[in-house]
N, C-alpha and C positions, 0 to 999 in steps of 0.2 A: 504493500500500500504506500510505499517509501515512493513512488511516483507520482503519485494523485495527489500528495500532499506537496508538491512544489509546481501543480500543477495552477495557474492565477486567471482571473478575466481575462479574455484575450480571443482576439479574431485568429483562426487558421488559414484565412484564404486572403489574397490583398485584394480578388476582386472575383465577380462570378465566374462561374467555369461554362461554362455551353457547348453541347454536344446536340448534333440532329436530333438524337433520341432521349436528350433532357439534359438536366445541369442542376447545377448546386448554387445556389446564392450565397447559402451563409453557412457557415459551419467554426465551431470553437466552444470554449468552457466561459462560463458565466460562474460566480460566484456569491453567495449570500445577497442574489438582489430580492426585491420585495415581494416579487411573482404578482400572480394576474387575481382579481377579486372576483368570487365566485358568484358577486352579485353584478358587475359588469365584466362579461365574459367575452374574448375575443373573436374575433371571427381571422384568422389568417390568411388566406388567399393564394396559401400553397403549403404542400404537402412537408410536416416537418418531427423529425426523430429526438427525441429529449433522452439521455440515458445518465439515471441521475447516482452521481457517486456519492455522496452525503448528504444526508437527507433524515427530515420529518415532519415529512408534507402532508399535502393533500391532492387530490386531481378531481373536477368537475366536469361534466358537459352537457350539452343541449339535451342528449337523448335519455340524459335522469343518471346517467353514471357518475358515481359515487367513491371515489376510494382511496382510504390511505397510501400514501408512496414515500419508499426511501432509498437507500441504497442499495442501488442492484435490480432497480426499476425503468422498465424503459416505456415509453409513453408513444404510441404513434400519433398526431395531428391530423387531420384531411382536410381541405381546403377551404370547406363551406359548412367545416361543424363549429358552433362556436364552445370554448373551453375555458377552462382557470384550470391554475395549479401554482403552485410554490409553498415558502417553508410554514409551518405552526409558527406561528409569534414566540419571538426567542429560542430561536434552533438556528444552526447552521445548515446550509444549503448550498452544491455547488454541482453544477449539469454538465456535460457537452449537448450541443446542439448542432443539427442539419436542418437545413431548409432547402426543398428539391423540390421541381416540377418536371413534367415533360411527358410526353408519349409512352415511353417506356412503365413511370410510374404508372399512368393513368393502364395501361395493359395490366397492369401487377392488380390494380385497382378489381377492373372490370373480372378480374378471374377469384377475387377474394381474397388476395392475399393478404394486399392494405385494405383491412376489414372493422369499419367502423364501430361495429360491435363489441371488441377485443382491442380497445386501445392501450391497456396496461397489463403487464408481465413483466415475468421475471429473467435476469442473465445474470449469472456468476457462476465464476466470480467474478467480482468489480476490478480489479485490476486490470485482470486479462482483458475483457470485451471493454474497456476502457484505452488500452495499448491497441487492440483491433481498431477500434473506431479512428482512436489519433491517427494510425498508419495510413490510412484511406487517404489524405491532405497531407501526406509527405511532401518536401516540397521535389518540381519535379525541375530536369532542365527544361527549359524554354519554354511558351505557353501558348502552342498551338493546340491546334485540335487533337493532334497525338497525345498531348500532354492529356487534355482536357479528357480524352475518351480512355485512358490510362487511367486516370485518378476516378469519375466514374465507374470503371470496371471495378476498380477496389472498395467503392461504396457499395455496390450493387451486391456482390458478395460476400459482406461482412450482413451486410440489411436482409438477404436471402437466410443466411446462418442465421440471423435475432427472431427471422418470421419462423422458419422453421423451429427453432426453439419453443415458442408460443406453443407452435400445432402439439410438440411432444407433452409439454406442459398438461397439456389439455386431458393426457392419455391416465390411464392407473398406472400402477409404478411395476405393475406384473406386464402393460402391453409395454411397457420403452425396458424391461429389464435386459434384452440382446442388444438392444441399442447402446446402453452404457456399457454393456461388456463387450461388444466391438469396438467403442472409442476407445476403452482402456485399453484393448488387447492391439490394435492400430495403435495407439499411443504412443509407444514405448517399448524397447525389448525385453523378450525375459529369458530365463539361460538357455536357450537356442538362438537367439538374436532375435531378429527383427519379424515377424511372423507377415506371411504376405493374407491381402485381401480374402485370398479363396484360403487358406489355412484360418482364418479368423472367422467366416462365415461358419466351415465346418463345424468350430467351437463354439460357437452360437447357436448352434441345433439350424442352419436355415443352407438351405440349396445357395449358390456364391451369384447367380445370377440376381434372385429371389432379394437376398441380402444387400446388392448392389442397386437394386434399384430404391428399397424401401431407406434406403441410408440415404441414398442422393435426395428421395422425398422429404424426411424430415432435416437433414442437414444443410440441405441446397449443394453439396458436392460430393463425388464420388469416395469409396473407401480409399482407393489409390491416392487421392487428390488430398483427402484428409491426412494419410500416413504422409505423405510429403511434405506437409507444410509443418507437422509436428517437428518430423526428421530435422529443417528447415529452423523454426524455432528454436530446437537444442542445439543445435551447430551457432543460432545468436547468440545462448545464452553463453557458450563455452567461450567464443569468441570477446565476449563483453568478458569476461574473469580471464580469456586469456592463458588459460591450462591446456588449450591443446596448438598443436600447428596442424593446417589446412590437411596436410597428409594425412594424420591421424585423425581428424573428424572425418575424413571421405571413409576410412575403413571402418572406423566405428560405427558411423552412417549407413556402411552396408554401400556402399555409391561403390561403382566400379572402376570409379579411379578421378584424382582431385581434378580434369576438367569438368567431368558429367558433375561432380558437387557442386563446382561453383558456376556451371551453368544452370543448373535448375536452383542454384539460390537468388542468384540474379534474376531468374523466372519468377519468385518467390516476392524477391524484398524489392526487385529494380537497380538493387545495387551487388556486386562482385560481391565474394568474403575482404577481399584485400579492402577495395571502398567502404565495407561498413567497417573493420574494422581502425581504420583512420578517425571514419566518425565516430564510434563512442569510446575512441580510446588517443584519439588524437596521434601526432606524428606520421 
């Protein structure tokens, strides 16, 4: 939580992003402001993500919704509902927020994903989907529509994994019980190594096709596609402490050799290992 907590007010983006099939206006962390009065409630005029790291709120809206929020709460907006939310009188309180329109949305919209009935839920930990969300507005080089359609790709896919999230949410803890033990067993090696997709399905009691598709539904991306970015992540964090050299993360990795690792982390992050490691470690 040593991140969140040096995290202050502040814009992520110096200006909007726009892509044919949508964009982002606004996006960054706000802190202890006064929030919105549930006796005049907003109406926004586009679609916007609130995921609140501290908190002991509340959230309102038009359609009689009602409910306490704090950290580890994510809020979805829709364009033409109007809302309140912010802290209890005398609490701290501190969010990120996105504000997006476009085509694209309105498609996620029209299919139910962004579902007016289901505006709050839960993600955690707060760290992690905290770290996810900052990455999405990394900054990038230059600010074309490369750029632009890059950093929405990365919004798109962290906001697929939060909806999905929801849906699992929604489930008893007996229908998503293969589902957490496919993230764990994807997750992380254990003394055989790295277990692949159809070796984890097996362990799950589910046929690997069967397994593959119901994991892309509730997740928004494949098991392959999850074990890589995990893989991907451990390779950041080793990199941030600096205990390993690129050689030995590729075989720890299971990668078949240090260019395939540090092209699927540049896949991954945008940046080489050698580039991130300058930036969180400078020189």
């Amino acid at each position: 939580m040593a991140h969140l907590e040096n995290l202050r007010a502040q814009s992520w983006l110096e200006s909007p992003l726009a892509t044919p099939v949508g964009g982002l206006q606004l996006a960054g962390v706000l802190q202890d402001n006064e929030g919105i009065n549930p006796g005049a409630m907003r109406v926004l005029g586009s679609y916007a993500l609130i995921y609140i790291t501290a908190a002991d709120g509340y959230y309102a809206d038009a359609r009689g919704v009602k409910r306490d929020v704090g950290a580890g709460d994510v809020i979805l907006i829709l364009p033409e509902l109007a809302h309140a939310y912010g802290p209890n009188p005398g609490t701290a309180w501190r969010h990120l927020y996105f504000v997006f329109s476009g085509p694209q949305f309105d498609l996620w919209r029209k299919s139910g994903l962004l579902d007016p009935a289901r505006p709050v839920w839960r993600a955690e930990p707060v760290d992690f989907w905290a770290r996810q969300l900052e990455e999405t507005v990394r900054p990038e080089k230059g600010h074309g529509r490369s750029a632009a359609l890059r950093t929405l790709g990365r919004f798109l896919e962290v906001l697929g994994a939060l909806l999905a999230l929801r849906d699992t949410e929604a489930r008893t803890p007996a229908d998503r019980a293969w589902l957490e033990d496919g993230q764990r067993l994807l997750g992380g090696p254990d003394a055989r190594g790295w277990l692949s997709p159809q070796q984890v399905a097996q362990a799950v009691g589910l046929s690997y096709e069967n397994f593959r598709k119901q994991f892309a539904m509730h997740l928004g991306v494949s098991p392959g596609q999850f074990q890589k970015r995990k893989r991907i992540e451990r390779a950041q964090s080793s990199i941030y402490h600096g205990d390993h050299t690129l050689k030995q993360l590729a075989e720890e990795l299971e990668f078949c050799d240090v260019f395939h690792f540090s092209k699927v982390f540049k896949q991954i992050t945008g940046a080489t290992p050698s580039e991130f490691r300058r930036q969180v470690r400078g020189g």
